[in-house]
C-alpha positions, 0 to 999 in steps of 0.5 A: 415244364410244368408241375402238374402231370395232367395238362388242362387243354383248350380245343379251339375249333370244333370241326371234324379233325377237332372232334377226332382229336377230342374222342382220342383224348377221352378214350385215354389214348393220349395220357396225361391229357384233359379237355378243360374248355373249347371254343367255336363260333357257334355253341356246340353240345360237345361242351356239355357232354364234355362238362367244360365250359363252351367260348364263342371267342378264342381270346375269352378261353385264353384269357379265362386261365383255365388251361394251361395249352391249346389245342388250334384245330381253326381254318387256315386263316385263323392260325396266324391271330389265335396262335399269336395271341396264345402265345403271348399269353403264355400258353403251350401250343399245338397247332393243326395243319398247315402252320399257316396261310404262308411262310410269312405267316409261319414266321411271324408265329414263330416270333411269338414264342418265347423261351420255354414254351411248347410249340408243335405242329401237328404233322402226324405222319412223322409218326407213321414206322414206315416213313422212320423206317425210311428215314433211318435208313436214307440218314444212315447212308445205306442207299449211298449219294442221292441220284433221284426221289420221286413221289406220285401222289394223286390218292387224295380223291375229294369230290364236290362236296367237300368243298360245297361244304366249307366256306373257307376251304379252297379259297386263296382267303379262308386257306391260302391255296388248295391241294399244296396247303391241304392235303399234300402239306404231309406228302411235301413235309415227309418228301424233305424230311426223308431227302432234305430240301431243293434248291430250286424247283420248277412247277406246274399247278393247275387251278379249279380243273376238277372242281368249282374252286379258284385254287390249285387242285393239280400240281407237278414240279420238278425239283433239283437238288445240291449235289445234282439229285433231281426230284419229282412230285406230283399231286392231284385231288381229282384222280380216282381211285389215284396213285401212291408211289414214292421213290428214292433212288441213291448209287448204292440202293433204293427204296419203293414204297408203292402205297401199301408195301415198302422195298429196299434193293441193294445194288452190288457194286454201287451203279457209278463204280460199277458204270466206271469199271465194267466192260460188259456193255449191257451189264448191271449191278448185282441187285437184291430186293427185300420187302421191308414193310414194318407194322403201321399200327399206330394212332398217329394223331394221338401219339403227336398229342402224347408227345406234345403233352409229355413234352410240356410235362416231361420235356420230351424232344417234340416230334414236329417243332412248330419250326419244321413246318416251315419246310413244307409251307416253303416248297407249297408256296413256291410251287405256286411262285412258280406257277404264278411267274412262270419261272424257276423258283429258287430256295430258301423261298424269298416269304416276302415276295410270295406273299406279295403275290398272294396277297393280291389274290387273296384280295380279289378272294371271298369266302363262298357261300357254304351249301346247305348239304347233309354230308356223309363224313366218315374220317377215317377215309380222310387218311391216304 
């Protein structure tokens, strides 16, 4: 923890989500907070209406001693050297989205923290009252054992020009995968932090079907859980206007959450007892639906910003530890394993063997050759 109530934060990139996370900064949604320098390949005039000073290199802002954190919001392939040699540096760090290009490579950050040092993912979706809600209740044991989960996510519609855009994005070099790493990295971190993680899953991930790209932007698995419970996930980012529909079913109760409203039912008695003990033969539990869909207005950027902050300052338990990014990079990296092998993959995810086989596609990957495209870039509707 540190001393000083105001935590000096270096911004290192300055992309869309960067710019996004800078604009809750100044209007004082994340207290306790200043930008006190940034840093991106390209001078950028956000330095001087910000009045801090601009690096080209993200070793001479670490090396300056002008702030105490930083802020990692880089493509995916620069994670893993910026964040290490923040780290060694002695820096508290939050880190954007995915932690890394791998498992692999999550754990090699890892490493690189020592004792005392903040280091937090920006996983904002933890901070959504639905998913708590959700979660308290799963944890609470109200929905009895886990019989099924299920989440149908193909609302992450991204045209063209998304990707025309970018020289990094969508190549297996600048980002390590497409939709698993990108957009449903959130999805994946909440599907295992409301129903814990598999222990082998089964996928089927379809590479450049809607998109002029070499990564996947379709995906299915199939997931078997300990104790029996079996799972479904589903994403796409080439369905229009797409689905949002996430299931976990347990013998006493379930919950649905159907992209807008969440229901829980209660089953009386639980289905197995009521199964075992029944001589109707058509007959079902007593069920009773309740809508239970909670206020969702929340910042959930900024309020993971605040937390990490106060976490330096105050020593708050983080929201997203760097360390539970893990999960999430696991169950993408063997969604493709398993794709690539055509095979069951079995978890905890053997990091060596996945990168093995990702490293032979990110040899025979390139950046591509960004279009030289006026795009109209709104981020709020970056969010489902």
């Amino acid at each position: 923890m540190t001393t000083d109530p105001t935590i000096r934060l270096g911004v290192i990139g300055l992309g869309n989500i960067a710019q996004q996370h800078i604009q809750h900064i100044q209007s004082g949604l994340v207290p306790g907070c200043r930008v006190a320098a940034v840093c991106s390949r390209n001078p950028h005039p956000l330095a001087a209406e910000l009045g801090v000073p601009h690096f080209g290199d993200y070793r001479e802002l670490v090396d300056a001693g002008v702030c105490d954190a930083v802020l990692i919001a880089t493509p995916t392939f620069a994670h893993l050297d910026s964040g290490c040699y923040s780290l060694a540096a002695g820096l508290h760090v939050l880190m954007e989205k995915p932690l890394g290009l791998s498992l692999a490579e999550g754990g090699q950050l890892l490493a690189a923290r020592a004792p005392g040092q903040v280091f937090a993912l920006m996983l904002n979706q933890r901070t959504d009252p639905l998913f708590v809600r959700m979660r308290d209740i799963v944890q609470s044991g109200e929905l009895g054992t886990l019989v099924r989960c299920s989440w149908t996510m193909t609302h992450w519609f991204r045209p063209e020009v998304y990707f025309q855009v970018s020289d990094w994005r969508a190549t297996w070099r600048g980002e390590g995968g497409g939709l698993l790493v990108n957009q449903c990295i959130h999805n994946l971190d909440i599907f295992q932090w409301l129903v814990g993680m598999p222990e082998r899953l089964r996928a089927f991930c379809q590479f450049g079907k809607y998109h002029d790209i070499e990564v996947e932007d379709e995906a299915t698995a199939y997931l078997e859980f300990t104790g029996g419970a079996s799972g479904v996930f589903v994403g796409s980012t080439g369905e229009a206007p797409g689905c949002n529909r996430l299931e976990i079913v347990g013998d006493r109760g379930s919950l649905l959450f159907d992209g807008t409203r969440l229901q829980r039912t209660h089953n009386t008695p639980g289905t197995a007892e009521y199964s075992r003990g029944t001589r109707d033969m058509f007959g079902m539990p007593e069920t009773r639906t309740e809508d239970i869909t909670p206020d969702r207005s929340i910042n959930q950027h900024a309020a993971v910003l605040a937390n990490f902050c106060a976490a330096i300052t105050r020593g708050e338990p983080l929201i997203a530890d760097a360390a539970e990014g893990l999960d999430s990079l696991a169950l993408a990296n063997a969604m493709l394993l398993s794709t690539w092998d055509d095979a069951s993959v079995s978890l905890p995810l053997d990091s060596t063997r996945y990168q093995r086989a990702l490293d032979q596609r990110i040899q025979a990957s390139s950046l591509r050759q960004r279009a030289d495209i006026e795009a109209n870039i709104d981020m709020s509707q970056s969010y489902r």
